[in-house]
C-alpha positions as YAML, in Angstrom:
chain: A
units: angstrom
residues:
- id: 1
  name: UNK
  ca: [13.65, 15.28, 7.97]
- id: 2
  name: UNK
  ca: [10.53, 15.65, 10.60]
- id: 3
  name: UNK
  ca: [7.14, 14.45, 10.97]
- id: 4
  name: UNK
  ca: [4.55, 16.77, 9.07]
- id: 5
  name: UNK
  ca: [2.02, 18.91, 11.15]
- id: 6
  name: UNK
  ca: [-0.90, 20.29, 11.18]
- id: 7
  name: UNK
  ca: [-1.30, 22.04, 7.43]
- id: 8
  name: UNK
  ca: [1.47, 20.07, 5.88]
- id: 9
  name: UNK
  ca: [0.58, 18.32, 2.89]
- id: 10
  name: UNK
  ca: [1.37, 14.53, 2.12]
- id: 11
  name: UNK
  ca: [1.06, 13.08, -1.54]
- id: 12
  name: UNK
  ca: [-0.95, 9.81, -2.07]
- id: 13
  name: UNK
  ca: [-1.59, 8.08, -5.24]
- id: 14
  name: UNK
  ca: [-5.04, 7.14, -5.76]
- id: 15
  name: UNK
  ca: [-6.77, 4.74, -5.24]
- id: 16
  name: UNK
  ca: [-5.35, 4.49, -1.97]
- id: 17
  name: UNK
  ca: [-5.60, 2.54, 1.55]
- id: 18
  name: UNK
  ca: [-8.13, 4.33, 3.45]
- id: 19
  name: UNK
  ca: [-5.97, 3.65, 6.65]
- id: 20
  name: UNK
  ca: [-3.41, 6.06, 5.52]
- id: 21
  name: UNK
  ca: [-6.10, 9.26, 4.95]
- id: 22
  name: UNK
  ca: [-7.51, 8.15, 8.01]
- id: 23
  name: UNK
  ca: [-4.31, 9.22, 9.66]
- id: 24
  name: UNK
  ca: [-2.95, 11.76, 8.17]
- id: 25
  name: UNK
  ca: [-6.75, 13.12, 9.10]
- id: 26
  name: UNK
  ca: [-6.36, 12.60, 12.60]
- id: 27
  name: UNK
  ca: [-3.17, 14.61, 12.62]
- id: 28
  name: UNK
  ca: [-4.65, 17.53, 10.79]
- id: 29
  name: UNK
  ca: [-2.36, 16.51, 7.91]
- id: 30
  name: UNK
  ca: [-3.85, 17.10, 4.32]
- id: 31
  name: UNK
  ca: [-4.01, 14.83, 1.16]
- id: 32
  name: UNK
  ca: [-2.94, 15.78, -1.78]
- id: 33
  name: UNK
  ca: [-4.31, 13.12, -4.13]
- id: 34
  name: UNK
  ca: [-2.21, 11.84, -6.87]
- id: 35
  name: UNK
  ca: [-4.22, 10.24, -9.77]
- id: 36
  name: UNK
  ca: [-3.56, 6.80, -11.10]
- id: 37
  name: UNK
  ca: [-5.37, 5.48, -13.92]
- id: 38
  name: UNK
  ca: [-6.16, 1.95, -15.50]
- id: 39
  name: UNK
  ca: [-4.68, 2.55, -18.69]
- id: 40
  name: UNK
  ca: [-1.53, 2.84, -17.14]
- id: 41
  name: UNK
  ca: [-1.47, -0.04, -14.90]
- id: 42
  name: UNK
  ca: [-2.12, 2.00, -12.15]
- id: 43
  name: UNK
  ca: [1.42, 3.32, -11.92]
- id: 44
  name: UNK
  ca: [1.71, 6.86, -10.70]
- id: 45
  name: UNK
  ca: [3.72, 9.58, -12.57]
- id: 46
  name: UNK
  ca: [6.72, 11.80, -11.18]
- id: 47
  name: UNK
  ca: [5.67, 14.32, -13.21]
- id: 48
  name: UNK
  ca: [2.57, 14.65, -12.06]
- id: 49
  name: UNK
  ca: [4.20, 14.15, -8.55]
- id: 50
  name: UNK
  ca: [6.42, 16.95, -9.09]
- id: 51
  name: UNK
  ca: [3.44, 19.84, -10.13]
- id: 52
  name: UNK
  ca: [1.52, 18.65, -7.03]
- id: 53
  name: UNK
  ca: [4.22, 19.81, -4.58]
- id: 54
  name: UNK
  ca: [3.92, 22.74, -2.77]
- id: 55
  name: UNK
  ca: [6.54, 24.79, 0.23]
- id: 56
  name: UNK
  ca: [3.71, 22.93, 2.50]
- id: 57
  name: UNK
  ca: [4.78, 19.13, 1.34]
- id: 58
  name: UNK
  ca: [6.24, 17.12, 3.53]
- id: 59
  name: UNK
  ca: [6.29, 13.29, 2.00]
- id: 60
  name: UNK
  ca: [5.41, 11.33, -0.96]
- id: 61
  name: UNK
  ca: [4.01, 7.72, -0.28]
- id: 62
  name: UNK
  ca: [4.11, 5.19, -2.70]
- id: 63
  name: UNK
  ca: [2.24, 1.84, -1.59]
- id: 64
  name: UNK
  ca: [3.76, -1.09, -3.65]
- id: 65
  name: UNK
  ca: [2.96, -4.10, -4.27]
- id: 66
  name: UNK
  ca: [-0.31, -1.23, -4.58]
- id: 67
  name: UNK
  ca: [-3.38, -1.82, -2.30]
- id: 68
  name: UNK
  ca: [-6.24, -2.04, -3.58]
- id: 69
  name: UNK
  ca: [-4.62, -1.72, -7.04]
- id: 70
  name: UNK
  ca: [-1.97, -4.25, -6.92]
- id: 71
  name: UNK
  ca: [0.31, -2.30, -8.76]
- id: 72
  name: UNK
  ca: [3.92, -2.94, -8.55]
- id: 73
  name: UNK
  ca: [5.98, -0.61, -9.47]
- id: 74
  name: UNK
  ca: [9.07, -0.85, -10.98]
- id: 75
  name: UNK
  ca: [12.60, -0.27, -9.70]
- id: 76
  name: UNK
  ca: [13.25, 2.64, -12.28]
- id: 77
  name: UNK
  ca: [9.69, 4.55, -11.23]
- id: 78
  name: UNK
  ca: [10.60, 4.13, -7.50]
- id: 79
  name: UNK
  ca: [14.34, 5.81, -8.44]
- id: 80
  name: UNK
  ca: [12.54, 8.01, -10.00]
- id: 81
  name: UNK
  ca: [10.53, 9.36, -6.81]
- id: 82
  name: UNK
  ca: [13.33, 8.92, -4.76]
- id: 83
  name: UNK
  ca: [15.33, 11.34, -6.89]
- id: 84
  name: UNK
  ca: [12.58, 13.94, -6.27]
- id: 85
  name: UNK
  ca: [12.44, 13.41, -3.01]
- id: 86
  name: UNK
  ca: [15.84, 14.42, -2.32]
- id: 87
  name: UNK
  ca: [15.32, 17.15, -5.21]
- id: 88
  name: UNK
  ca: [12.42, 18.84, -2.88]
- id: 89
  name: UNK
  ca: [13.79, 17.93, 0.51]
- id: 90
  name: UNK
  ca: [10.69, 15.98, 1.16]
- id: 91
  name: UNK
  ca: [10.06, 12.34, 2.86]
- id: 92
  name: UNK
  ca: [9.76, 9.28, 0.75]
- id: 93
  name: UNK
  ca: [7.68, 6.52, 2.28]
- id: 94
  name: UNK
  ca: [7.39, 3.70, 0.80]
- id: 95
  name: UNK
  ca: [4.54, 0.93, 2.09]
- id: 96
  name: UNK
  ca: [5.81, -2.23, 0.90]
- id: 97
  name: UNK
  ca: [3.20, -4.72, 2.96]
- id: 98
  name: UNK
  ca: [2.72, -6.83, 0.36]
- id: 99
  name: UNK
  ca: [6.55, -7.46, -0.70]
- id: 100
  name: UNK
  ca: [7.26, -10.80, 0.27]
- id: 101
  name: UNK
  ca: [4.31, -11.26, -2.35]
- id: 102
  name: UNK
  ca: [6.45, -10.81, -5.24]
- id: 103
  name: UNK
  ca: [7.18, -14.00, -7.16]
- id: 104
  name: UNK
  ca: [9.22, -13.41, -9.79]
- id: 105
  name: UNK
  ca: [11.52, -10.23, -11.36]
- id: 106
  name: UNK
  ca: [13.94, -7.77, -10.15]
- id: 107
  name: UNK
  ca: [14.52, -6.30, -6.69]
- id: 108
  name: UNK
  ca: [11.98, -4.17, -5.76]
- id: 109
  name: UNK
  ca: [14.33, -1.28, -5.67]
- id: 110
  name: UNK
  ca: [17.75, -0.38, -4.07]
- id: 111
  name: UNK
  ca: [17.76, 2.54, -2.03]
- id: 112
  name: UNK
  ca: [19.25, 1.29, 0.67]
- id: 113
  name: UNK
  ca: [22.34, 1.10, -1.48]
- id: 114
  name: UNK
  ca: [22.52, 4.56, -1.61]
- id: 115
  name: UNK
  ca: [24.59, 5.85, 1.80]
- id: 116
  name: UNK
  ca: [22.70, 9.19, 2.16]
- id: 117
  name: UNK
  ca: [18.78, 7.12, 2.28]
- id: 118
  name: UNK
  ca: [18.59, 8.19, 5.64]
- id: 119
  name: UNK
  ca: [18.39, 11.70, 4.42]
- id: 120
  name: UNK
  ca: [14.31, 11.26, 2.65]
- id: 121
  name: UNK
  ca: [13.57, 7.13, 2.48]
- id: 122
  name: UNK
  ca: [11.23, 5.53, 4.96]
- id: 123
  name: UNK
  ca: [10.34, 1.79, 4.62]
- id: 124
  name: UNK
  ca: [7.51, 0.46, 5.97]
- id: 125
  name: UNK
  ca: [6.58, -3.50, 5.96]
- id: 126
  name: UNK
  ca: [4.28, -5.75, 7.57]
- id: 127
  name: UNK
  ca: [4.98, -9.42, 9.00]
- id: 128
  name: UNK
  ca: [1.66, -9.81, 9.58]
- id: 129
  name: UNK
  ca: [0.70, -10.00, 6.09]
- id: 130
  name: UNK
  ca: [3.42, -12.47, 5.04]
- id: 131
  name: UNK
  ca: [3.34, -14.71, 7.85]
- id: 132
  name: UNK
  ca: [-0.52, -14.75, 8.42]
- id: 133
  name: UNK
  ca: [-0.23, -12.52, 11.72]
- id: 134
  name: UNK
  ca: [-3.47, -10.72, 11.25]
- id: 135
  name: UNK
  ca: [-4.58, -10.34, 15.06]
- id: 136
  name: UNK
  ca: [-1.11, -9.04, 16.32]
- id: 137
  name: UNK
  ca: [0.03, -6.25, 13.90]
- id: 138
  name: UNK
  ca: [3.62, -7.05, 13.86]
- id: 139
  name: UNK
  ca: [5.45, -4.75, 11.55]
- id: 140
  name: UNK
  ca: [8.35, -2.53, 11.19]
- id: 141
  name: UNK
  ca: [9.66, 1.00, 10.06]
- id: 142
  name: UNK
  ca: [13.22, 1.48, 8.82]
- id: 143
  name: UNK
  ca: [14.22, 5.47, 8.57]
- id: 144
  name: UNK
  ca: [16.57, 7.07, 10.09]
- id: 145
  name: UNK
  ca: [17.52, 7.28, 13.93]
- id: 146
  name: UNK
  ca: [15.63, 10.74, 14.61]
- id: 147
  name: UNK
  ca: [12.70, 10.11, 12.92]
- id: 148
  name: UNK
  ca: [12.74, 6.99, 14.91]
- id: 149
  name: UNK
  ca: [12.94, 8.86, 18.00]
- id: 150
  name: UNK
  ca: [9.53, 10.49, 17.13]
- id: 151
  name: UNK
  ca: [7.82, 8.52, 15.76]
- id: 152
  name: UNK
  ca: [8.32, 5.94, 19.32]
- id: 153
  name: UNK
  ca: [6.84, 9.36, 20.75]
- id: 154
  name: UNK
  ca: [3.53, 8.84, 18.76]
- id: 155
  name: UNK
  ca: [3.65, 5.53, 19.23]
- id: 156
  name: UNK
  ca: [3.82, 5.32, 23.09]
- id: 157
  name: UNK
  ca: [0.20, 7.76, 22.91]
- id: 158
  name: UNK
  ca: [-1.61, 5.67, 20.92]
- id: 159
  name: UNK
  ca: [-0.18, 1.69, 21.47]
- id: 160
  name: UNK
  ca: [0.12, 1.36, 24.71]
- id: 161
  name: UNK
  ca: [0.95, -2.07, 24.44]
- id: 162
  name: UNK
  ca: [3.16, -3.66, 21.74]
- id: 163
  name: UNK
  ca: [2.75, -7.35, 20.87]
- id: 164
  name: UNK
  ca: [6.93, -7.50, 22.09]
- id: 165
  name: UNK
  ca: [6.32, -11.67, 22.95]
- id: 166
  name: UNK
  ca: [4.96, -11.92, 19.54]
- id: 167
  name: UNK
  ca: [8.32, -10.48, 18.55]
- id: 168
  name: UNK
  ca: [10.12, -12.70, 20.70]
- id: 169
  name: UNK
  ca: [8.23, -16.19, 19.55]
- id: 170
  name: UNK
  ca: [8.65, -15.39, 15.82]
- id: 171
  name: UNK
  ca: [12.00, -14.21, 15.69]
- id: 172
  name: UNK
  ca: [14.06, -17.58, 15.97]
- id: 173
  name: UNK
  ca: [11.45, -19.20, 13.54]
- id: 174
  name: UNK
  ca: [11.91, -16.60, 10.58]
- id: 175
  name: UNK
  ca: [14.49, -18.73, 8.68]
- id: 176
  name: UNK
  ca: [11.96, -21.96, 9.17]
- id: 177
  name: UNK
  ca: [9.06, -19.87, 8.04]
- id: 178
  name: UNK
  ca: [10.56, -18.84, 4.71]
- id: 179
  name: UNK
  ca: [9.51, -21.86, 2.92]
- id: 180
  name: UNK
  ca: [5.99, -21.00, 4.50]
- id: 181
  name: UNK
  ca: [5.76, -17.35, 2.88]
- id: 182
  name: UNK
  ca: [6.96, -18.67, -0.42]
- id: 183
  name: UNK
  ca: [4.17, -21.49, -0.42]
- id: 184
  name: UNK
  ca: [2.09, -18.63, 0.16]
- id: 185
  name: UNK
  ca: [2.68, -16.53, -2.01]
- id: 186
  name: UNK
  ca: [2.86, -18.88, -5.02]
- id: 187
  name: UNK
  ca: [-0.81, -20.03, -3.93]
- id: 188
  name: UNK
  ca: [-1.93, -16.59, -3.82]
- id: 189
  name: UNK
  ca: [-0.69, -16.26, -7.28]
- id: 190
  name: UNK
  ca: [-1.73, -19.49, -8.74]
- id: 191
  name: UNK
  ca: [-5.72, -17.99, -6.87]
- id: 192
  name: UNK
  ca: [-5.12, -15.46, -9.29]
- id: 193
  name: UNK
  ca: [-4.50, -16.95, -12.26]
- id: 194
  name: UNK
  ca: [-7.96, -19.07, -11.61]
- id: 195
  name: UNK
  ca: [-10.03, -16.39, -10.77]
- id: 196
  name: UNK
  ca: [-8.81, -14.28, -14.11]
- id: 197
  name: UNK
  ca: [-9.88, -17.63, -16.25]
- id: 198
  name: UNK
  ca: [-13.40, -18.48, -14.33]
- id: 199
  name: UNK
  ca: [-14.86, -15.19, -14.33]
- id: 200
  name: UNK
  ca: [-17.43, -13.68, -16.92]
- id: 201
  name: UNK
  ca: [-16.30, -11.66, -19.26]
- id: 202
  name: UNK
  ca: [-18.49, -9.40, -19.39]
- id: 203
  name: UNK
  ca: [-16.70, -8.59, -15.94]
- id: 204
  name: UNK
  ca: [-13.67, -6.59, -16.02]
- id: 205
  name: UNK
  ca: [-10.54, -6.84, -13.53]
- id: 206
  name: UNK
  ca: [-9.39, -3.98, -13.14]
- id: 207
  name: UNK
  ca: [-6.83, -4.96, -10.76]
- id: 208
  name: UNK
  ca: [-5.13, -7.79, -8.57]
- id: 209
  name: UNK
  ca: [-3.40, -7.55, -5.90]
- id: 210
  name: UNK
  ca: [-2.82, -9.64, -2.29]
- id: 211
  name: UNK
  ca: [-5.95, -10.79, -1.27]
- id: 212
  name: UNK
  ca: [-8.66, -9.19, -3.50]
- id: 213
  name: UNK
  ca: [-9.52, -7.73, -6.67]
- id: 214
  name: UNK
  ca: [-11.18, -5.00, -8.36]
- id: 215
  name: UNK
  ca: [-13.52, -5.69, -10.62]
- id: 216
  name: UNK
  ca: [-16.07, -3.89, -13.04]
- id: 217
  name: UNK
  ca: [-19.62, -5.46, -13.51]
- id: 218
  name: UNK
  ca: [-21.19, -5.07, -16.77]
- id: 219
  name: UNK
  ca: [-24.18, -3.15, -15.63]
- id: 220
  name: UNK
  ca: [-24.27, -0.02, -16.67]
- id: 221
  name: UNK
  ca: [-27.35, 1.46, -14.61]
- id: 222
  name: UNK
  ca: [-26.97, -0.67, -10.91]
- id: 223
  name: UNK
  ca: [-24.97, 0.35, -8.90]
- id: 224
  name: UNK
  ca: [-21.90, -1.36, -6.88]
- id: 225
  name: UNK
  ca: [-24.22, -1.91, -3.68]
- id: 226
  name: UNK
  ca: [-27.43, -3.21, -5.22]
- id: 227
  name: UNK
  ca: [-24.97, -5.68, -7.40]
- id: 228
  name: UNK
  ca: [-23.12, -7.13, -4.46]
- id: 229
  name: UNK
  ca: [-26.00, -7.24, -2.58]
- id: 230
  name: UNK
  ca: [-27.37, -9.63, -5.58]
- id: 231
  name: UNK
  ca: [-24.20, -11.69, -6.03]
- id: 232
  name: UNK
  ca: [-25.12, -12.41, -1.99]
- id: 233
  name: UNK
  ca: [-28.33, -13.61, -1.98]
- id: 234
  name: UNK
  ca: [-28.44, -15.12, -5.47]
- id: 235
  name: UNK
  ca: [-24.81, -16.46, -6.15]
- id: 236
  name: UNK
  ca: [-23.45, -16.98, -2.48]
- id: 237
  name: UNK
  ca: [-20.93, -14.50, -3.45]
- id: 238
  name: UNK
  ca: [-19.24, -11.95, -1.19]
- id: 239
  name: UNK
  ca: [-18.09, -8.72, -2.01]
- id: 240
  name: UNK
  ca: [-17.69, -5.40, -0.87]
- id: 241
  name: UNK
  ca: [-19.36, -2.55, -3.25]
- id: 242
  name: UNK
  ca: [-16.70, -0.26, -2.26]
- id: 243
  name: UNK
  ca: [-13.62, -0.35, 0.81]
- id: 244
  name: UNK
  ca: [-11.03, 2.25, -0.79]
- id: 245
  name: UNK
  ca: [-11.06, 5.59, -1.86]
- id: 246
  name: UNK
  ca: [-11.31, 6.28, -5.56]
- id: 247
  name: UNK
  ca: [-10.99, 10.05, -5.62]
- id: 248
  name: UNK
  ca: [-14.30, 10.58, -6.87]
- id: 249
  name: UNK
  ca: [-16.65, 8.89, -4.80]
- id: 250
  name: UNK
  ca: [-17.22, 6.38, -7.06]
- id: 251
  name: UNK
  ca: [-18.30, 3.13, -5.67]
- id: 252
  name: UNK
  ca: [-18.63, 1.37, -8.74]
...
């Protein structure tokens, strides 16, 4: 398994994080957009996955718990993409940010049960999401030991500096902090809970996840901007018109 170049393809359900095209962009890697849709809870489809690739693929990455979506998919779907990852000989990356946000259910999968997961599965996570580390960016990548090796490569042209003390402070608290994370995330859920039973509706959610939600206003000829410009100055509401690809352009 390698690191795609230039012309290689990468699969991304849509909607997705912009930070990820942004990228793949930047390393002259193209995005092969995978559609989700409401009706299905956002959840992508293998088969779908499986006409998209190409001799030029490289990796499939699944975000989940989704952002923006909030999507989580299940154990069985994320099998399911592992199996045709190692059926295509392609990278499976799996962004799983938001994990620690998951209340209640199964495992989120087990592929590192498997012995041979070194062979397509990369798992990426984020501290600073779970323990409220916004300014330092702490994170982690588990893959195997060559990928590793170059992806430190990358890493030492564009980070110069890593936050290691940040590393070094947080690691003997992580078993204290636990409590903290679970607080959190049971307030995040309980947020919402209240925001699906306060707001109008004539508004639709579309989808929750983390920190946000997507919602559809009722107006059928204003658009996203001029209606959270509105909700501003009228309401003392804040919201962003559009922050995350859609496919289409749409803003709405």
């Amino acid at each position: 398994m390698s690191l795609a170049d230039a012309g290689d393809e990468v699969i991304l359900p849509i909607p997705w994080y912009f930070n990820h095209q942004m990228t793949l962009n930047l390393l002259g890697v193209k995005t092969v957009a995978l559609q989700t849709i409401a009706q299905d809870g956002f959840l992508p489809s293998v088969e779908r996955c499986r006409d998209l690739i190409t001799s030029k693929t490289k990796a499939i990455v699944l975000v989940t718990p989704n952002n923006p979506t909030g999507a989580i998919y299940t154990p069985d779907l994320i099998s399911s993409f592992a199996s045709l990852a190692r059926e295509k000989g392609v990278a499976l990356v799996i962004d799983e940010t938001y994990r620690d946000f998951i209340v209640s259910g199964p495992a989120p999968h087990t592929l590192f049960s498997n012995p041979s997961w070194r062979d397509t599965f990369i798992h990426l996570f984020s501290f600073s999401k779970a323990y409220c580390l916004p300014g330092h960016r702490l994170g982690a990548i588990v893959a195997s030991p060559h990928l590793l090796s170059s992806t430190k490569k990358i890493l030492d042209t564009v980070q110069i500096c890593a936050p290691r003390p940040v590393q070094l402070a947080l690691a003997p608290l992580l078993p204290s902090l636990r409590t903290f994370v679970d607080h959190t995330a049971g307030n995040v859920h309980a947020r919402h809970i209240l925001f699906k039973d306060v707001i109008p509706k004539r508004w639709k959610i579309g989808s929750q996840g983390g920190y946000y939600a997507f919602v559809k206003h009722p107006f059928a000829r204003v658009g996203a901007a001029d209606v959270s410009r509105r909700l501003a100055e009228e309401m003392g509401v804040v919201s962003l018109p559009s922050a995350f690809s859609l496919g289409d352009g749409s803003a709405d």
